[in-house]
GUKEZA-696274 format. One line per 3 residues: number of its first residue (from 1); their letters; for each residue x, y, z of N, C-alpha, C, O, CB. Coordinates in pm, whole numbers, plus 50000, padded with zeros to 5 digits. Glycine has a CB too. Example, Ala and Ser with C-alpha at 12.3 -4.5 7.8 and 13.67 -1.06 7.14 Angstrom:
GUKEZA-696274
1> AS> 51319,49431,50780,51230,49550,50780,51320,49670,50780,51424,49668,50846,51131,49553,50905 ~ 51285,49775,50708,51367,49894,50714,51290,50003,50787,51341,50114,50804,51408,49940,50572
end
This chain:
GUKEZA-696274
1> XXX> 55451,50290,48921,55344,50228,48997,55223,50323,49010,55115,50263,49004,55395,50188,49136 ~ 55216,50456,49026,55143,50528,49040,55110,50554,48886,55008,50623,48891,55186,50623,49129 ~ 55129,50544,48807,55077,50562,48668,54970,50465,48642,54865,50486,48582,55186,50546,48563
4> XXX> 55020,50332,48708,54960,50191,48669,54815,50212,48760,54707,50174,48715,55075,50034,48724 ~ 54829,50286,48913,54717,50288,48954,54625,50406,48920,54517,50379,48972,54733,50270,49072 ~ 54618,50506,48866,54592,50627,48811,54511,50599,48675,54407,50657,48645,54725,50705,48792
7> XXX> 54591,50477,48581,54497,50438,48422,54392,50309,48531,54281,50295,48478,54645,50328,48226 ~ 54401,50257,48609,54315,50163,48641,54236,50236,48678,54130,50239,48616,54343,50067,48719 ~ 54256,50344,48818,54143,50415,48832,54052,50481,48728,53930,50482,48742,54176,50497,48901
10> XXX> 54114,50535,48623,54074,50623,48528,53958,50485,48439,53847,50520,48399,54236,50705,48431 ~ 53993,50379,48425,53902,50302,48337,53855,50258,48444,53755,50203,48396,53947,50202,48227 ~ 53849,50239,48551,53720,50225,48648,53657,50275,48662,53551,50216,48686,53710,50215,48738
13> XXX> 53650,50429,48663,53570,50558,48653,53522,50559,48508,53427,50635,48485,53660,50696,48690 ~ 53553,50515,48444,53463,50561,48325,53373,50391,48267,53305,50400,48165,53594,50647,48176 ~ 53379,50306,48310,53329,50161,48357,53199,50271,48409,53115,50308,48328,53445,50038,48497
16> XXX> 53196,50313,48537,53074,50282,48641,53036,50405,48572,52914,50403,48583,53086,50269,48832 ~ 53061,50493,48519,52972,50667,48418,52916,50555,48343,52802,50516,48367,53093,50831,48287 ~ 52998,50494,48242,52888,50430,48126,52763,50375,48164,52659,50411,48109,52944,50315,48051
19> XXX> 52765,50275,48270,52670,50171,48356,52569,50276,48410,52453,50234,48409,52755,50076,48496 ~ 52584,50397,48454,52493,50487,48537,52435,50574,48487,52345,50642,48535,52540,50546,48627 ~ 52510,50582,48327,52419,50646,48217,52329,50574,48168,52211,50608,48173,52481,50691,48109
22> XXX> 52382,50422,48095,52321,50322,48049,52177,50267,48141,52080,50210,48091,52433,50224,48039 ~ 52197,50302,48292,52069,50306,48361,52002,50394,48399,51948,50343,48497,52067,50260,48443 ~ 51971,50477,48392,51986,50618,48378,51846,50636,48249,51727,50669,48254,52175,50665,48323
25> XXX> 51940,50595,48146,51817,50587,48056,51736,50490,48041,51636,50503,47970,51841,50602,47947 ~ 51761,50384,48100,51653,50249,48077,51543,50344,48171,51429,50369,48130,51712,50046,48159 ~ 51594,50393,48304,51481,50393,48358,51403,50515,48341,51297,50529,48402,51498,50363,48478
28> XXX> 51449,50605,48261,51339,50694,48189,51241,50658,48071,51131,50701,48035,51406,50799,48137 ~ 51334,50555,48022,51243,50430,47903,51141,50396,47974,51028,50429,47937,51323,50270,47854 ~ 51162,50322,48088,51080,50273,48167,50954,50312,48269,50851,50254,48305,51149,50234,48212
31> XXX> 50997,50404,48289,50970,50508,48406,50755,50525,48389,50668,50517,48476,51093,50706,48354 ~ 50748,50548,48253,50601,50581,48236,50555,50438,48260,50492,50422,48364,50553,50651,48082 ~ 50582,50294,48158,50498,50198,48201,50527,50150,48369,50437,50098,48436,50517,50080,48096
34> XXX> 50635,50171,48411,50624,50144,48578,50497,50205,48646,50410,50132,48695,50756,50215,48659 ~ 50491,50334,48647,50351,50375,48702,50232,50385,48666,50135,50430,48726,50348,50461,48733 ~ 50248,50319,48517,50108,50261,48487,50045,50180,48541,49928,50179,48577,50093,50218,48395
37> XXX> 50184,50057,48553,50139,49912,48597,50086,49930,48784,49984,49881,48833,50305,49785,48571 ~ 50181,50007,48849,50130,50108,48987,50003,50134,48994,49930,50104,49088,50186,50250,48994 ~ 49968,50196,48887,49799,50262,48888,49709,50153,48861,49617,50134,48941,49761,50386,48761
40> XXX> 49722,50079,48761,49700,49950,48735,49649,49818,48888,49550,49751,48919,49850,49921,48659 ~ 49799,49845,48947,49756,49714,49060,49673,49781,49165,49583,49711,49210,49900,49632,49146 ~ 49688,49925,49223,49592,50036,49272,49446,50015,49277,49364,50001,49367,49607,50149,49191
43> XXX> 49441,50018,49114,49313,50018,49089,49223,49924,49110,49108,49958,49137,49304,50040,48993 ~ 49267,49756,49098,49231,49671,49064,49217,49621,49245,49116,49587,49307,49317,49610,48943 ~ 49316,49629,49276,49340,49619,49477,49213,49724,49530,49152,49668,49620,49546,49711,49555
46> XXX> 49166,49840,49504,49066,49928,49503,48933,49867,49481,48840,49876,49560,49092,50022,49411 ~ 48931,49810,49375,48841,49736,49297,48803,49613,49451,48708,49606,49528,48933,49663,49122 ~ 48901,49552,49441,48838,49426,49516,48804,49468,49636,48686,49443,49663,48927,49304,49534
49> XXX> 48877,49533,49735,48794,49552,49845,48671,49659,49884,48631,49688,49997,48879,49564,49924 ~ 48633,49700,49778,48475,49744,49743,48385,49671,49689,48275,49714,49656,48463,49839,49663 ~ 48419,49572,49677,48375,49441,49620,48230,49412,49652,48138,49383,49575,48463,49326,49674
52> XXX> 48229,49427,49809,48133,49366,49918,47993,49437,49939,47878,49399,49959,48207,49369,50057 ~ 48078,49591,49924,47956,49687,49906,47877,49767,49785,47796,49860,49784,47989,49777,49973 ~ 47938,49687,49685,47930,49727,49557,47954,49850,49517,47863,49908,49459,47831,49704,49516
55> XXX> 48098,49927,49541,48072,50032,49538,48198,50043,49391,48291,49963,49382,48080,50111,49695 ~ 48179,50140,49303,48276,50166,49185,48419,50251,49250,48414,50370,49283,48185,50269,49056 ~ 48509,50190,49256,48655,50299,49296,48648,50391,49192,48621,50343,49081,48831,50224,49293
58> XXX> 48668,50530,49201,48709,50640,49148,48828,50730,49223,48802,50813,49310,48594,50708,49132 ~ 49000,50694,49162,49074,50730,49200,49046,50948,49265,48998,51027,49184,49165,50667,49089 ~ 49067,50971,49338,49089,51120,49330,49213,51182,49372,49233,51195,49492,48995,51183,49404
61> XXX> 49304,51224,49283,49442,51292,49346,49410,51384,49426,49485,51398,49522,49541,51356,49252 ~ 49312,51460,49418,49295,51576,49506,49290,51527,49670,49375,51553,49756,49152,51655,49460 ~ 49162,51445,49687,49197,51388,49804,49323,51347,49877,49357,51392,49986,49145,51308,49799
64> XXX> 49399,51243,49797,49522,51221,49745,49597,51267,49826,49644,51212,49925,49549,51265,49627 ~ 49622,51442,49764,49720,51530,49833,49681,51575,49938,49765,51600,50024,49762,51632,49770 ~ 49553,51598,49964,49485,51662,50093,49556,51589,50212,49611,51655,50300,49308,51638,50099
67> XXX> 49554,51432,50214,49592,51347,50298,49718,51324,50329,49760,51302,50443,49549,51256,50273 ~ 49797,51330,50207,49893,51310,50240,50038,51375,50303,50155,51338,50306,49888,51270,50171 ~ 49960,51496,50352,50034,51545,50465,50051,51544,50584,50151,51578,50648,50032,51612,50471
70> XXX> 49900,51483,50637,49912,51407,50792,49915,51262,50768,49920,51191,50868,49775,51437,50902 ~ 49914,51187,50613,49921,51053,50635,50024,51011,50505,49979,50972,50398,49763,50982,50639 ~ 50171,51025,50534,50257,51021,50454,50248,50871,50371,50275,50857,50252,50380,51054,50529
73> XXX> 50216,50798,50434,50254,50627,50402,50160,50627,50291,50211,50573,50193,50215,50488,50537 ~ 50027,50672,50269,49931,50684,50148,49967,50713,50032,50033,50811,49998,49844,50765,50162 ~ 49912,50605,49948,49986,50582,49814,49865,50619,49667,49876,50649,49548,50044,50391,49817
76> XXX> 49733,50591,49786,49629,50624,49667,49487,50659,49766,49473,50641,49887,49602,50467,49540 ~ 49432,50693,49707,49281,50707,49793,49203,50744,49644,49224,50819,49550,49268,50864,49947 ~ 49078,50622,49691,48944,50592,49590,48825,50630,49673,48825,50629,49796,48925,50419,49539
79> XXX> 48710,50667,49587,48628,50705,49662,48543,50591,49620,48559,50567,49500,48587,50846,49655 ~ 48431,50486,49696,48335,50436,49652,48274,50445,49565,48345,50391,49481,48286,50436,49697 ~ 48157,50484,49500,48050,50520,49412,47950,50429,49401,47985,50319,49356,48092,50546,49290
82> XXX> 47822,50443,49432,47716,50343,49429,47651,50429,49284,47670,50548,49260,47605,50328,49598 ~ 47585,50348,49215,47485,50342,49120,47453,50500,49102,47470,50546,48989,47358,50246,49170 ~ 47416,50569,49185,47378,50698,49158,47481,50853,49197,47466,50974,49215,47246,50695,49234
85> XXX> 47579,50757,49195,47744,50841,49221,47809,50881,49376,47925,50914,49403,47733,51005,49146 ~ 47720,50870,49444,47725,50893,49590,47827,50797,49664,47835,50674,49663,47582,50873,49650 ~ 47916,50913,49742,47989,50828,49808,47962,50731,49925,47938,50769,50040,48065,50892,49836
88> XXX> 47969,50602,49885,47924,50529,49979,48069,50462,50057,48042,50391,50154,47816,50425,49911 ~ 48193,50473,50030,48275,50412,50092,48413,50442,50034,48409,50489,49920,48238,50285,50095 ~ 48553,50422,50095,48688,50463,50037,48741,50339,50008,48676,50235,50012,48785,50547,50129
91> XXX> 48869,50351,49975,48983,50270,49957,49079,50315,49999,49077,50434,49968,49011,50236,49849 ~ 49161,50292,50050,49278,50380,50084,49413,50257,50047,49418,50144,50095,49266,50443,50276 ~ 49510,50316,49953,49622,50238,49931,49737,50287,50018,49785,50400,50010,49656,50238,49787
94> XXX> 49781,50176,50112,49869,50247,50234,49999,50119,50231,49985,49997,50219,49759,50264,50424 ~ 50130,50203,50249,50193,50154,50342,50233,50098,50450,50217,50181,50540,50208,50174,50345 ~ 50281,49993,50495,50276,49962,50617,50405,49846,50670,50441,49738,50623,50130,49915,50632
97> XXX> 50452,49930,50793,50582,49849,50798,50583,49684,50881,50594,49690,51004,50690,49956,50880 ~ 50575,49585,50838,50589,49474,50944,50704,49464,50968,50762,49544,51042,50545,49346,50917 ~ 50788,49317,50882,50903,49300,50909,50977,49379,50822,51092,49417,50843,50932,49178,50912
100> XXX> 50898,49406,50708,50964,49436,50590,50833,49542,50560,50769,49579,50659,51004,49294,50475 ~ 50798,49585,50442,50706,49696,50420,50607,49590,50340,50653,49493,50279,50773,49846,50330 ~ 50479,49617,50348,50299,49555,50328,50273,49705,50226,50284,49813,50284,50156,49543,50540
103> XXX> 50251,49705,50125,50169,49713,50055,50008,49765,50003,49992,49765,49881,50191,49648,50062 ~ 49899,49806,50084,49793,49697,50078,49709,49768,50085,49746,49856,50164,49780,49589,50168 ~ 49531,49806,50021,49454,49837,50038,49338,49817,50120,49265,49720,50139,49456,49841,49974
106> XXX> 49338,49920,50157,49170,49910,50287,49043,49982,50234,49029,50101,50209,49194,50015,50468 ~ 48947,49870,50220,48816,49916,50211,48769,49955,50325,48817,49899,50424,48735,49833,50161 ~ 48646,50077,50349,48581,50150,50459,48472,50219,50383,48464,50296,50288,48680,50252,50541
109> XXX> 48362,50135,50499,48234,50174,50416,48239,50296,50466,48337,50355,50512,48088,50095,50433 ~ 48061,50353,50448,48047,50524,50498,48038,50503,50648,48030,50611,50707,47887,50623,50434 ~ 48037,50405,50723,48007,50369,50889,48091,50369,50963,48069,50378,51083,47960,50255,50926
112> XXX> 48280,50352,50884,48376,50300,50905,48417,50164,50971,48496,50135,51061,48412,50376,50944 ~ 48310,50075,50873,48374,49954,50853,48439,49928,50766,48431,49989,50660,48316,49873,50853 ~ 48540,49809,50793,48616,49788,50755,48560,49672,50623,48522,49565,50669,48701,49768,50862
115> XXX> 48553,49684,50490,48504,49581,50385,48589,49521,50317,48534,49474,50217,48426,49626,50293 ~ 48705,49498,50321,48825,49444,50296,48939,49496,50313,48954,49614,50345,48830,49413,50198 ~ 49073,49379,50286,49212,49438,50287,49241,49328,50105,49175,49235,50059,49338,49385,50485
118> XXX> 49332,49380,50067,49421,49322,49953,49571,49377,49944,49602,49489,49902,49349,49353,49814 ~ 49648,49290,49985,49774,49337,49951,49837,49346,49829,49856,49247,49758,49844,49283,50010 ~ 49871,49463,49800,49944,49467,49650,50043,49446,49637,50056,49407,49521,49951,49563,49583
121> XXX> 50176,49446,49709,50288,49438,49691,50312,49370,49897,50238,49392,49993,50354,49608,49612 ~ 50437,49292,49891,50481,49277,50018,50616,49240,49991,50662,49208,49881,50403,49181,50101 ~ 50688,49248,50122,50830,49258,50112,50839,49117,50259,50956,49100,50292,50906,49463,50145
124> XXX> 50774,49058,50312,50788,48985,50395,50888,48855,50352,50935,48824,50242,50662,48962,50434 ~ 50898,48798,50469,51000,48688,50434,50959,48579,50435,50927,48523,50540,51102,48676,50505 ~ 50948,48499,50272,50876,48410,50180,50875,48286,50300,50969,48237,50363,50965,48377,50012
127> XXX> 50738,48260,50302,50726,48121,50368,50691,48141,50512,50619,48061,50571,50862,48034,50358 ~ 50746,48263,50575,50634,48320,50695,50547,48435,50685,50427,48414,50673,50702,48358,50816 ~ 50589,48549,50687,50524,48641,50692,50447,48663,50520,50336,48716,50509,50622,48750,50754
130> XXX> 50525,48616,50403,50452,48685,50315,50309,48590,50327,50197,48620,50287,50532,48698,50161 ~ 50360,48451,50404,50223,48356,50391,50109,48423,50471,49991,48400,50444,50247,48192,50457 ~ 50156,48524,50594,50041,48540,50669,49976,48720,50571,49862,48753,50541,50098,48544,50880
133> XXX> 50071,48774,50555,49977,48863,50414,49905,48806,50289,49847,48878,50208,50074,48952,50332 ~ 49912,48686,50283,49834,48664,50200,49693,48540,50190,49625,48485,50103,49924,48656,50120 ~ 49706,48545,50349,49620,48428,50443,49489,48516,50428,49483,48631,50471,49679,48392,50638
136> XXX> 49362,48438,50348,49214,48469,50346,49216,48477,50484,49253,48585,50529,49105,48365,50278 ~ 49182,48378,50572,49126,48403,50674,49176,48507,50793,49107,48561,50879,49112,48294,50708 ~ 49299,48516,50773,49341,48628,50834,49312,48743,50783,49278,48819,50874,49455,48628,50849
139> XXX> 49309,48785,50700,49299,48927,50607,49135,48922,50676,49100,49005,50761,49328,48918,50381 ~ 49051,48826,50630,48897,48799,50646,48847,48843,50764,48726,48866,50770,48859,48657,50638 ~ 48935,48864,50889,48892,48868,51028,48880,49034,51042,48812,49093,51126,49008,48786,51140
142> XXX> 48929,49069,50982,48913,49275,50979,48811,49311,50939,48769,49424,50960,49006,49373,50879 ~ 48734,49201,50858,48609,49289,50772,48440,49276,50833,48377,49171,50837,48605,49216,50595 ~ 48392,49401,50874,48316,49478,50921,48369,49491,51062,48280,49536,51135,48185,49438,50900
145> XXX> 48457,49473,51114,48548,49579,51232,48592,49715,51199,48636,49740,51087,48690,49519,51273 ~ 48581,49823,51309,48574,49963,51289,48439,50002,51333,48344,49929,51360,48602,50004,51146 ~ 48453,50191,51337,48581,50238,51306,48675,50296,51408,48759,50381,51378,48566,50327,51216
148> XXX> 48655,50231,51567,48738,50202,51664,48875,50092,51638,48872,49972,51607,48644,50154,51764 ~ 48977,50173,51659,49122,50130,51601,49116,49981,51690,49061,49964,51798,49281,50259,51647 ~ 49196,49871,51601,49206,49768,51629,49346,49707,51745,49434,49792,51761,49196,49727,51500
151> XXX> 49359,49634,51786,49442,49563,51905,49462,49437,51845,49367,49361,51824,49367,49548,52058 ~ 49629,49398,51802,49647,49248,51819,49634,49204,51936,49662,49266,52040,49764,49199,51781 ~ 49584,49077,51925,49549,48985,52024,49428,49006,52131,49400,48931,52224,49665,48971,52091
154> XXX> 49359,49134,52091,49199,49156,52150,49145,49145,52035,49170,49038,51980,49148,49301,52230 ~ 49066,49232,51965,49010,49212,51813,49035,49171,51728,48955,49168,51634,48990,49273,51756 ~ 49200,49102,51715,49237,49074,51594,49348,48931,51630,49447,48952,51701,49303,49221,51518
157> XXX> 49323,48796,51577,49431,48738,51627,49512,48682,51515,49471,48624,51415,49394,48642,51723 ~ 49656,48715,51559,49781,48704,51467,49767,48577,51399,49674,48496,51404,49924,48710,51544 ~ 49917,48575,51312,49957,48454,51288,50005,48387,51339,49958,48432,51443,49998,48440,51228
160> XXX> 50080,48289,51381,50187,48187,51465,50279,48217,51375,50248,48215,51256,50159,48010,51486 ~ 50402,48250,51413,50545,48255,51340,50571,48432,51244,50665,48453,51167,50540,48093,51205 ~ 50461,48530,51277,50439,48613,51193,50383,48715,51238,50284,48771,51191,50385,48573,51106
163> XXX> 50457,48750,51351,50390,48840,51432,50428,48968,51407,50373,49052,51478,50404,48814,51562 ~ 50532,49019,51300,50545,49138,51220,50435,49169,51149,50373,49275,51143,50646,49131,51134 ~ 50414,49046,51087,50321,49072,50962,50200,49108,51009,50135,49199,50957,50302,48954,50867
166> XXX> 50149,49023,51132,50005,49057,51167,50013,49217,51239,49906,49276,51256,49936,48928,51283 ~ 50120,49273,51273,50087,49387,51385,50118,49438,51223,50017,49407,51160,50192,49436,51565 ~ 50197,49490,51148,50172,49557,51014,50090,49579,50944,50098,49685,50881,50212,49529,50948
169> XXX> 49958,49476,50919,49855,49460,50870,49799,49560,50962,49774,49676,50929,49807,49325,50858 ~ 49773,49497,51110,49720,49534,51180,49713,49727,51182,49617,49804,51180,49771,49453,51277 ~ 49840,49746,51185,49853,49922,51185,49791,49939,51050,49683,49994,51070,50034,50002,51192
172> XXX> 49803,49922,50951,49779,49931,50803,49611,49940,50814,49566,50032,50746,49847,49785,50705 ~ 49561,49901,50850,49393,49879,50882,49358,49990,50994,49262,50066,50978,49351,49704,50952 ~ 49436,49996,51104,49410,50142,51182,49449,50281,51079,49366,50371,51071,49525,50148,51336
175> XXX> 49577,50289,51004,49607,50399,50978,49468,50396,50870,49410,50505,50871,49770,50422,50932 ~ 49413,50307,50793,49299,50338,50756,49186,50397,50810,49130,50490,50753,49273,50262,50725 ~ 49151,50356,50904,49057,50358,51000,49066,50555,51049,48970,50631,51046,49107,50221,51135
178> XXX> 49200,50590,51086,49265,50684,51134,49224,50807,51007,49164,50912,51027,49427,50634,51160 ~ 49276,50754,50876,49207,50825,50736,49063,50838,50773,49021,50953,50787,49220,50727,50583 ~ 49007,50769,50784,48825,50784,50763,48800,50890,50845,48757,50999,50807,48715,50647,50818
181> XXX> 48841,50847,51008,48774,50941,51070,48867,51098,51081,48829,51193,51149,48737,50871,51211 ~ 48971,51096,51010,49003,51240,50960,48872,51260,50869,48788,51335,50920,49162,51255,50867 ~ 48847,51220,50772,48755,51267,50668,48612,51294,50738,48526,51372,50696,48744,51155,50547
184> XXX> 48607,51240,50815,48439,51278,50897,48442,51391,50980,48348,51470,50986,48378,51156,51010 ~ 48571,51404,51059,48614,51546,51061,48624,51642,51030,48619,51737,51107,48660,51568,51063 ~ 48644,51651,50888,48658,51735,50815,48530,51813,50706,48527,51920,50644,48755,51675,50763
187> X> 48401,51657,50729,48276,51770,50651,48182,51778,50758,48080,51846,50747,48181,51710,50491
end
């Protein structure tokens, strides 16, 4: 009996090595176009909420890392660029926890207003919350607020049924807000 459970174990153990090698390497196969397509939706989420002020995103890692030691959840930071290269406004690609984790970029002009949100990725639960991350008019109500941190249900009013999602957003747009005026601090 103990022989019988000893070869089962033994081809169970070498079952889950094959499977963990076999993935293992897909995802080093994989691994470069994953964070392309990352930089990719970044960029393009960057892109739109500079939209308003016409400003060009220019990713900077340096900034990047600067930040991301008092602001861990930061996934990217763009700098504006108007016509004659000058920074006229950020992007900041942030994390943010509702029910589930948001995704999502914040535009901030040089005044610290707020010139859009775009969510890139969300983890909410389909049919409430991901509906209120991806509600124009809700997203719409943040923009030119700042760069005094925002309050659900004073400056900002939720969704009905989605009140993760809106206080998530909601932090997601302060911890932006919170970025800027570190940076005004700092020159």
């Amino acid at each position: 009996m103990t022989r019988i459970i000893l070869n089962l174990g033994l081809r169970l153990f070498l079952v889950c090595a094959v499977a963990a090698v076999g993935l293992g390497f897909t995802y080093t196969v994989v691994k470069e176009r994953i964070d392309e397509q990352e930089h990719k939706q970044r960029a393009e989420a960057a892109e739109t909420v500079l939209s308003s002020i016409e400003a060009r995103p220019q990713e900077d890692p340096e900034l990047l890392s600067s930040l991301q030691g008092d602001f861990p959840d930061l996934s990217g930071a763009f700098e504006g660029l108007d016509q004659s290269g000058n920074v006229i406004g950020y992007a900041f690609v942030l994390k943010s926890k509702g029910y589930n984790f948001i995704t999502m970029a914040v535009g901030v002009d040089a005044e610290g207003k707020v010139t859009g949100i775009k969510v890139v990725t969300n983890e909410e639960t389909p049919g409430l919350g991901a509906v209120a991350a991806e509600n124009p008019s809700f997203l719409g109500q943040f923009e030119g607020k700042g760069p005094d941190p925002l309050t659900l249900g004073e400056n900002v009013d939720g969704v009905s049924s989605a009140t993760y999602t809106s206080r998530g957003i909601t932090n997601g747009v302060n911890m932006a807000l919170d970025i800027w005026r570190h940076l005004q601090e700092r020159s």
